[in-house]
N, C-alpha and C positions, 0 to 999 in steps of 0.2 A: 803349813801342811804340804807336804812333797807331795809331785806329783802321780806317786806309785799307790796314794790313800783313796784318791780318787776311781782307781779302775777296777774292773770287777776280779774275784781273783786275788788280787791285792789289797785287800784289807777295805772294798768300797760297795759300794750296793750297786746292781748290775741295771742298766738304762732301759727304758723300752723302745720299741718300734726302732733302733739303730744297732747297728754294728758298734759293740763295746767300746772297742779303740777309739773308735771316730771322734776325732774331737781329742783326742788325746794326743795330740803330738809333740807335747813336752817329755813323754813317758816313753814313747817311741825315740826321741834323743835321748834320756836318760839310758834306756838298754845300750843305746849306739854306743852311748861313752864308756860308762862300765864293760863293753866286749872291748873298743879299742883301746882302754886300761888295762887288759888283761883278766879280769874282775869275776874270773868264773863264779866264784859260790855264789856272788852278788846276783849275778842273772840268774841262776840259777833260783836261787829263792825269789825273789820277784816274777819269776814264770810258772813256780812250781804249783798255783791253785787258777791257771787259767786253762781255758778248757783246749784241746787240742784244736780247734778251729780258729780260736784266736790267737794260740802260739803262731797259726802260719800266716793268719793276715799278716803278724808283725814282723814274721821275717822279709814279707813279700814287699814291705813301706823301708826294711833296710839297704842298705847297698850288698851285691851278694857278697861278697869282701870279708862284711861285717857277719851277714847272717849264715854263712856257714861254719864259724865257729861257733857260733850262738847254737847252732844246731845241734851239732856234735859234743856241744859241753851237757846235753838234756840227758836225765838217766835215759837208760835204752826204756821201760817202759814208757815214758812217756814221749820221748823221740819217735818211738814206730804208730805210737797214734798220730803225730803230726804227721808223718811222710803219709798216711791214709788222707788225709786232706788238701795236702800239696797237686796240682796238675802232673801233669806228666813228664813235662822237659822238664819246669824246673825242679823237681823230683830228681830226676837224671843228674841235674847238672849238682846236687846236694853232695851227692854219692858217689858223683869220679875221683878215682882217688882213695876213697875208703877202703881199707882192708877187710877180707871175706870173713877174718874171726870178730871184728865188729857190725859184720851189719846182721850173723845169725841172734843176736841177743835183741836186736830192733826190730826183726821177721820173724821172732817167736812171739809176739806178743802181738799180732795181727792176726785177724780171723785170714782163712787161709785162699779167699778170694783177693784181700787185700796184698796179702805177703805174693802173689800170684802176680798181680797185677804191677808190684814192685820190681821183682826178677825179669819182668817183661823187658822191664826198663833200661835193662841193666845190659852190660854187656856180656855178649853170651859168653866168656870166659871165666867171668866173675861169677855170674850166675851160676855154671856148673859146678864152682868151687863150693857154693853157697847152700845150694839144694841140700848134699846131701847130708849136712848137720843141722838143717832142721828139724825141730821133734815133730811136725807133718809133715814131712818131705814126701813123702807118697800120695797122700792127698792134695797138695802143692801141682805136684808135677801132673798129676791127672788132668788140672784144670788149667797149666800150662797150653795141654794140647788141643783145650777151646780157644773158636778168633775170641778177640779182644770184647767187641760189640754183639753178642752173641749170649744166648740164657746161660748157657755154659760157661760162658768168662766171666759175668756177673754172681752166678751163684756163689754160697758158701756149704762147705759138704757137712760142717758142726751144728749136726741135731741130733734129735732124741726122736727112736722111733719105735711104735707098740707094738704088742701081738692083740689080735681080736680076741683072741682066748683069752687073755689076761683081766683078771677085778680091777677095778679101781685101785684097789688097796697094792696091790704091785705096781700096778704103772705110776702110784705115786713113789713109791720107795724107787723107783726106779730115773724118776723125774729128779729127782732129792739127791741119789748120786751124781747125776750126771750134770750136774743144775749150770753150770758155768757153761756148757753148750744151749742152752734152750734161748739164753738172750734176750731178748724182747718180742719176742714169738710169742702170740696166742693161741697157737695150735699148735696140732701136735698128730704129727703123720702116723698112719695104721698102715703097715704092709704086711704081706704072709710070709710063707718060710725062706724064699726065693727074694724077697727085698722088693716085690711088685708094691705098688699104690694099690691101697684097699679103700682108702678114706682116712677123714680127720678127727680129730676131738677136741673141743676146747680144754683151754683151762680151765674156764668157768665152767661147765659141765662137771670135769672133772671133782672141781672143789663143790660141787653141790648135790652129786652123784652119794649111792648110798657105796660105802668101801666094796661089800661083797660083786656090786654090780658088773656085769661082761664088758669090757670094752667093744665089741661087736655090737652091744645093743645100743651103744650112744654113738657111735662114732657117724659122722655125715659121710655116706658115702659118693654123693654130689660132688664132690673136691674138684676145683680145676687145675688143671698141670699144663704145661709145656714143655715141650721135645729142647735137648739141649741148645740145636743148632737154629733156634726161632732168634730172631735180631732184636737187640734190647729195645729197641722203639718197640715192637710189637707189645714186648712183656711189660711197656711202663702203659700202653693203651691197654691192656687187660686187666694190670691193674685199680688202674684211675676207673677204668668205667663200672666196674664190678665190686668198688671200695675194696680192696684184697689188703691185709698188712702182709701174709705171708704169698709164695706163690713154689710150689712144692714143681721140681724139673725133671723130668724121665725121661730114657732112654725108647729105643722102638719097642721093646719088651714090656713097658711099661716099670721099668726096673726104679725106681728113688735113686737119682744123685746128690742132690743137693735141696736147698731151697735159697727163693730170693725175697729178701725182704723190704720193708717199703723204703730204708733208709737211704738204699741203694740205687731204687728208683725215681726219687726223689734227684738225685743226683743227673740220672739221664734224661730226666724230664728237662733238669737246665741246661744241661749238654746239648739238646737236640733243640732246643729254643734258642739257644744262643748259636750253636750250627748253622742254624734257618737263618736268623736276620743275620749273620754275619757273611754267606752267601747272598739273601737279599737287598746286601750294600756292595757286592764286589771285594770279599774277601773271604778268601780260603785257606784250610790248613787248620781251622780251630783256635783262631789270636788269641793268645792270654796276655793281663797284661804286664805280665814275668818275663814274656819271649823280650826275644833280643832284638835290637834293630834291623838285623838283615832275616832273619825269619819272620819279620812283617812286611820288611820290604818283596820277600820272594810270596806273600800271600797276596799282596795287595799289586802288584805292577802289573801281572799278568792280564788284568781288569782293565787297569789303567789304559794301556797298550790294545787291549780290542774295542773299548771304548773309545781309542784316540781311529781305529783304523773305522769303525763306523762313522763317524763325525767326519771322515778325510768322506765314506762313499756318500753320506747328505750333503756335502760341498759337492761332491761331483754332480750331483743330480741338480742342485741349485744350478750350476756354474753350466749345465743343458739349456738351462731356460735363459739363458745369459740375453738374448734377444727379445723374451718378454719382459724381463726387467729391465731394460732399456725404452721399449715401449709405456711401460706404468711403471715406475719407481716407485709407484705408491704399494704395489705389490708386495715389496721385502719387506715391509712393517709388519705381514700376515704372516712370515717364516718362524719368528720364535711362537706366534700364537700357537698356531697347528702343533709344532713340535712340543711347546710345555702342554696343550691339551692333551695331545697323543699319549706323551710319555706319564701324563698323573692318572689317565682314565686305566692304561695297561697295566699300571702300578697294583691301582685299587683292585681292578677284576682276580689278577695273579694272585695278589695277597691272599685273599680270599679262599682260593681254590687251594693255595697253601695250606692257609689255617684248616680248611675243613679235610685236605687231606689227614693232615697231622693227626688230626682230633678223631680222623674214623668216620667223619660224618658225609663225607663225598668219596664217592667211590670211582674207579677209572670209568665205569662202565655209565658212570653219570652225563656223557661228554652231552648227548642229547637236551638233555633234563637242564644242564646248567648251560647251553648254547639259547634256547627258547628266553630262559629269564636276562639274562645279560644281553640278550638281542632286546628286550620287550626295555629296562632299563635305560640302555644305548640309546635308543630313540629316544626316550623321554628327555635325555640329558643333554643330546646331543641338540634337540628342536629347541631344547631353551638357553642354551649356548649359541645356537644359531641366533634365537631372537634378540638374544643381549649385543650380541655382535654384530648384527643388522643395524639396531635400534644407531649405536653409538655410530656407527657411519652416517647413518643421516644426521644425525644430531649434527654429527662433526661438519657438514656438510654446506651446515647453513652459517657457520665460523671461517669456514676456510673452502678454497680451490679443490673438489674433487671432482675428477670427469665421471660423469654417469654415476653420479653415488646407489643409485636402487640397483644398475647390475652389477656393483661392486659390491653392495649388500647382501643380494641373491648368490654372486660368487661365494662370497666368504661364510654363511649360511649354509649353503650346499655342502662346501668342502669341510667344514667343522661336525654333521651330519653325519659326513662318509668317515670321518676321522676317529670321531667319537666310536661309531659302532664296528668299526673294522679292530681299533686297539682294544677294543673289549672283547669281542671275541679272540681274539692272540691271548689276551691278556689268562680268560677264563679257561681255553682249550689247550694254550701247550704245556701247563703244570700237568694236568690230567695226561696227554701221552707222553711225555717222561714219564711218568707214574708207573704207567702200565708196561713201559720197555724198564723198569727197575732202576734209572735215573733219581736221582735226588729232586725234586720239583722244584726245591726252593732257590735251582738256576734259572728256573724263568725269569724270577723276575729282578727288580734292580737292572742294572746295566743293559741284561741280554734285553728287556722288554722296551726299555727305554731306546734305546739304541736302535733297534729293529724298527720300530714305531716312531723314529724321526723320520727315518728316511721314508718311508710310506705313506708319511704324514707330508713332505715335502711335494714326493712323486705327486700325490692325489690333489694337492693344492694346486700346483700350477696346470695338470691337466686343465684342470676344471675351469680355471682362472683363463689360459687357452682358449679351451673352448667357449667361457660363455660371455665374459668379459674382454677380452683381445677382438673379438672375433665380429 
């Protein structure tokens, strides 16, 4: 049995809960060989009944070498599904090179958000060549002049839209021409003569509606919309919360441009989750893992490098006390404590205030509301990290040489205290004002909180250690 029998697509019955490919990496060689044989038809039909998400996982597991013939050997129909699935560089990097009368045959068969969002990519040279033989080039270029991340960049302008005047019995003959734009839409926008938002109507309604019926008399005119220039984080939290599959986009007039749908949202949902933890590890730029070695290396060092120059100022502040570490040596054994305390309790608070930014559910204006419970927590956590930390000094106490073990207990108790509830409040307040100055929050945390919260972790220890224990 080859192993082309096996995959879905290819003559095999498709897996659950995994990515079809997975586990197939004999079939992943097999394409390799047949592209670097020359072997078009052969890939060709072995690709030809797999779904466009899985055409691009397998280019992304080839070498690009390999996978850009592969690409460009796919009819244009199903080529321009895949580039809708591809990221964005290596999208770019498919297409250098291509000629402007092959890629109009690959951007006509994208909805015209997508073919938009192609030409973005492209070099503006190419692209001017490109636009204007497209058969919606006008539509195209409209949504050219929305930012990228934006209702307007995400929308698509192919729908179908009523008159309230109109029966049933017309807006269905008129659904039935036009049927290749409706899509996977359940609704079905009502505007007046001017192209305003009137409201919606299901299809279900539709289909259940008696034919002579008014479109006016069933259509919901509750509809919710958004302004083109709203940021697609907003439009995928309007979504999710309100269960939306469609989300209809107007201008200040109230005018219908386009609509967005959930497929698309979906998409930014893991854009903006994988955005967030990839800033809350110290990496920036959007890492795929298509990029190249040096656009990881320029998202990742910048990190590295202010993390390295914090660590240099917690050395400085240690290398202050260079005289009470001289006095207790037993002291520097409490440095990575404080530090890894500091840096996991800032972690947690930040995450948090993250996550509920994201979600909608904490607001800037919460700084109060969320200062009171992370203050009320901090204590808790910090008096029983104190106790643990106490405890095991004496314990340790009565094993070995420690001078004063109860005010070294009391030191280290105090300063874990002060540690705990000071990295929690950084932790939980500075997402929240980045928030409200229009900063991304999910720089608080990772590096910046960790980092910030060593050194204030050190400062506070040896004060303390200073005064109550030196002293």
């Amino acid at each position: 049995m080859s192993s082309a029998e096996n995959v879905p697509g290819a003559g095999g019955e498709p897996r659950d809960f995994m990515h079809p490919l997975e586990g197939h990496a004999d079939f992943v060689d097999m394409i390799a060989g047949l592209a670097e044989a020359g072997r078009r038809e052969d890939v060709r039909q072995r690709l030809r009944d797999l779904h466009p998400a899985d055409v691009a996982g397998l280019l992304i597991h080839l070498s690009f070498d390999t996978a850009k013939p592969v690409f460009h050997w796919l009819p244009p129909e199903q080529a321009g599904e895949v580039l809708s699935e591809l990221d964005d560089h290596y999208r770019a990097r498919l297409l250098v090179g291509a000629a402007p009368e092959d890629l109009v045959p690959l951007l006509d068969e994208l909805d015209t958000d997508d073919a938009a969002d192609v030409l973005a990519d492209l070099p503006a040279a190419v692209a001017g060549q490109v636009l204007p033989d497209l058969e919606d080039s006008a539509e195209v270029e409209k949504l050219l002049h929305y930012e990228e991340e934006t209702a307007g960049g995400l929308m698509a302008t192919e729908l179908v839209t009523l008159s309230r005047a109109w029966t049933v019995n017309r807006a269905t003959q008129e659904l039935r021409r036009a049927a290749e734009m409706i899509g996977d839409a359940l609704d079905v926008y009502v505007v007046d003569e001017r192209r305003r938002l009137e409201g919606s109507v299901s299809l279900k309604t539709l289909l259940l509606a008696a034919p002579d019926a008014a479109i006016g008399d069933l259509m919901d005119r509750e509809v919710l919309s958004v302004p083109a220039e709203v940021d697609q984080e907003e439009v995928a939290r309007l979504m999710e919360r309100y269960d939306l599959v469609t989300l209809p986009v107007v201008d200040g007039a109230q005018h219908l441009l386009g609509h967005i749908t959930i497929d698309d949202v979906v998409d930014v949902i893991r854009e903006e989750a994988e955005e967030d933890i990839q800033l809350m590890s110290g990496v920036t730029g959007g890492e795929e893992p298509t990029d190249s070695v040096w656009r990881m290396v320029g998202g990742r060092l910048p990190w590295l490098l202010g993390g390295l120059v914090g660590a240099g100022l917690a050395a400085m502040v240690v290398g202050s006390f260079e005289a009470a570490l001289q006095q207790a040596v037993v002291l520097a054994g409490f440095i990575p404590i404080v530090m890894a305390t500091a840096g996991n309790v800032g972690i947690q608070s930040s995450s948090v205030a993250v996550q509920g930014l994201a979600a909608g559910d904490v607001w800037a204006g919460d700084i109060a509301t969320r200062l009171g419970k992370e203050l009320l927590v901090a204590m808790i956590n910090g008096v029983a990290a104190a106790v643990v930390v106490g405890l095991c000094i004496l314990a340790l106490s009565t094993v070995a040489e420690i001078h004063a073990p109860e005010r070294l207990a009391l030191t280290g108790g105090l300063s874990l205290i002060a540690v705990v509830i000071l990295a929690a409040l950084i932790g939980a307040t500075v997402p929240l004002l980045l928030h409200r100055f229009g900063v991304d929050p999910a720089l608080a945390t990772g590096p910046f909180i960790t980092t910030s919260n060593d050194i204030l972790s050190v400062l506070i220890f040896f004060t303390m250690a200073t005064a109550l224990y030196l002293s």
